[in-house]
PAZAPA-4460 file (N, C-alpha, C; in steps of 0.05 Angstrom, whole numbers, plus 32768, in hexadecimal, padded with zeros to 4 digits):
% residues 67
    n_x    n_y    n_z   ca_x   ca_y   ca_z    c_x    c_y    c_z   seq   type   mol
   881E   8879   863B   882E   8891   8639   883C   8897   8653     1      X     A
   8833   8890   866C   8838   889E   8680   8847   8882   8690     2      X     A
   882B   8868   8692   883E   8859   869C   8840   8858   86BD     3      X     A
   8823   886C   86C8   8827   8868   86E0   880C   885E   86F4     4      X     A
   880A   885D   870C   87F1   8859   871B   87E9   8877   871E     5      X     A
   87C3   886E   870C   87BA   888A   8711   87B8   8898   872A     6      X     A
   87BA   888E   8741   87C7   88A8   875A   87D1   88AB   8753     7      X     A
   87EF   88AE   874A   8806   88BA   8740   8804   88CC   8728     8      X     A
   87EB   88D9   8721   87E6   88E5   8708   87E0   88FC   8715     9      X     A
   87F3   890E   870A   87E8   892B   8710   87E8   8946   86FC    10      X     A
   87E7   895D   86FC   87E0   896E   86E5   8806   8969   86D4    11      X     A
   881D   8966   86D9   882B   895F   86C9   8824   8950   86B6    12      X     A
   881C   8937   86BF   8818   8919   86AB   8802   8925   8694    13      X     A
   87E8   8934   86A3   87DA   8931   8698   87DF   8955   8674    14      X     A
   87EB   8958   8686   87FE   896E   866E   880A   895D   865C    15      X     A
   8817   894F   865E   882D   893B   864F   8810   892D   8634    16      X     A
   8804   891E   8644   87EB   8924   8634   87D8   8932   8623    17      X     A
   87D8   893F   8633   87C5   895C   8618   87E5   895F   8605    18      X     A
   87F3   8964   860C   8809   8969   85F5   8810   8952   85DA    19      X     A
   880C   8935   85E9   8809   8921   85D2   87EB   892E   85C2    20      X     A
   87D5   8927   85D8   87BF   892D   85BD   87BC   894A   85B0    21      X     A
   87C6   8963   85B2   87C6   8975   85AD   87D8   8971   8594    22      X     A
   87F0   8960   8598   8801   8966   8583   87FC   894A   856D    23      X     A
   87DF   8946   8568   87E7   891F   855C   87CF   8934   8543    24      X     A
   87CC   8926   8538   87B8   892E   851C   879A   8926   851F    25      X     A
   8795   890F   852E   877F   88FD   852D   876D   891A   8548    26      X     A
   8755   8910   8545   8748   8920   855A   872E   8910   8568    27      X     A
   8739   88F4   8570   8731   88E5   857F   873F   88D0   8586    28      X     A
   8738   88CB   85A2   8751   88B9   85A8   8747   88B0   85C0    29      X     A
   8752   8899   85C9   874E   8883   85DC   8765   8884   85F5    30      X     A
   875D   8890   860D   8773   8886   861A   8770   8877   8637    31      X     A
   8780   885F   8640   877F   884E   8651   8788   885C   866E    32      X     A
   8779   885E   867C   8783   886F   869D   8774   8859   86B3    33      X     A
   8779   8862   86C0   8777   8857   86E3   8764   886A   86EC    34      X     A
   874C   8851   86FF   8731   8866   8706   8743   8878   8717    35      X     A
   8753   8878   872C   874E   888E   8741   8753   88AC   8738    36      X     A
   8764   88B3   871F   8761   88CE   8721   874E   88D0   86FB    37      X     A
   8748   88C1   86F1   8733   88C4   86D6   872C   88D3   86DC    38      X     A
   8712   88DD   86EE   8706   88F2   86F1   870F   8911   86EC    39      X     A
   872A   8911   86FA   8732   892F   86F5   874E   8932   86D9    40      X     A
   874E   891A   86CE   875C   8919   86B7   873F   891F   869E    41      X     A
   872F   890F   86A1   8715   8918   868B   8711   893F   8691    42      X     A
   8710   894A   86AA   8712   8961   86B0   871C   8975   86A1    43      X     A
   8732   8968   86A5   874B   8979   869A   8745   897A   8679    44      X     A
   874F   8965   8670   874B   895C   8656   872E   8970   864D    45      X     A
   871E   896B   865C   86FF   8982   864E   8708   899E   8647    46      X     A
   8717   89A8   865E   871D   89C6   8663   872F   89CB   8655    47      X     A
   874B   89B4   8640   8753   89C0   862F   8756   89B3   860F    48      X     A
   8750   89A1   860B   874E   8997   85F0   8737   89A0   85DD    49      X     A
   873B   89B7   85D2   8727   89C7   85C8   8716   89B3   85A9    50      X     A
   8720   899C   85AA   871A   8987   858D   8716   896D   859A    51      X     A
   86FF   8961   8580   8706   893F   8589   86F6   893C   859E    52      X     A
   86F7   891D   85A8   86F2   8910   85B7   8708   88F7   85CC    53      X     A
   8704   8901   85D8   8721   88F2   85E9   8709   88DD   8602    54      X     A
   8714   88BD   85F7   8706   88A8   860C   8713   88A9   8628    55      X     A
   8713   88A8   8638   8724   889E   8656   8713   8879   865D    56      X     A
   872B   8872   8651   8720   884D   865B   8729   8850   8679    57      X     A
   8725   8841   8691   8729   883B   86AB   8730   8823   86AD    58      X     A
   872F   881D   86C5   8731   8800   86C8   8719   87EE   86D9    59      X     A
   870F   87D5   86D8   86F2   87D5   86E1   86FA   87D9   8704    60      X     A
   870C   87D3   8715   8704   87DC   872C   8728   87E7   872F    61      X     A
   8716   87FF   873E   872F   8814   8745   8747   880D   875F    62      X     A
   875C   880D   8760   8773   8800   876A   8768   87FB   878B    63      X     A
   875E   8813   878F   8752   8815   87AD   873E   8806   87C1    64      X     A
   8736   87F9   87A8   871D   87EC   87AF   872B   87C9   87AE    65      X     A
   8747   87BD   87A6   8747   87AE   87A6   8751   87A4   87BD    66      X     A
   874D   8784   87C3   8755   8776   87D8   876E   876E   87DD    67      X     A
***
């Protein structure tokens, strides 16, 4: 959806998001992010998607940590 490096994820992107799953029918869903900001995207996502279950997949090692 977004298309970017999760540093680059901030409460815009993650709006842009709750608005896809807010506006889709299904009330579970899978979505593919980057460890560094997961944490405060699952956050977010808790505090407003009042339905469902929403996954946050990562990636196995986070951009920061690579060589």
């Amino acid at each position: 959806m977004c298309a970017v490096d999760s540093q680059d994820i901030g409460d815009s992107e993650r709006e842009i998001l709750l608005s896809k799953i807010l506006q889709n029918e299904n009330t579970n869903f899978v979505v593919t992010h980057g460890t560094d900001t997961l944490i405060e995207t699952a956050i977010f996502l808790k505090k407003h998607v009042p339905f469902g279950t929403v996954v946050l997949i990562g990636a196995k090692l986070p951009e920061v940590f690579k060589v």
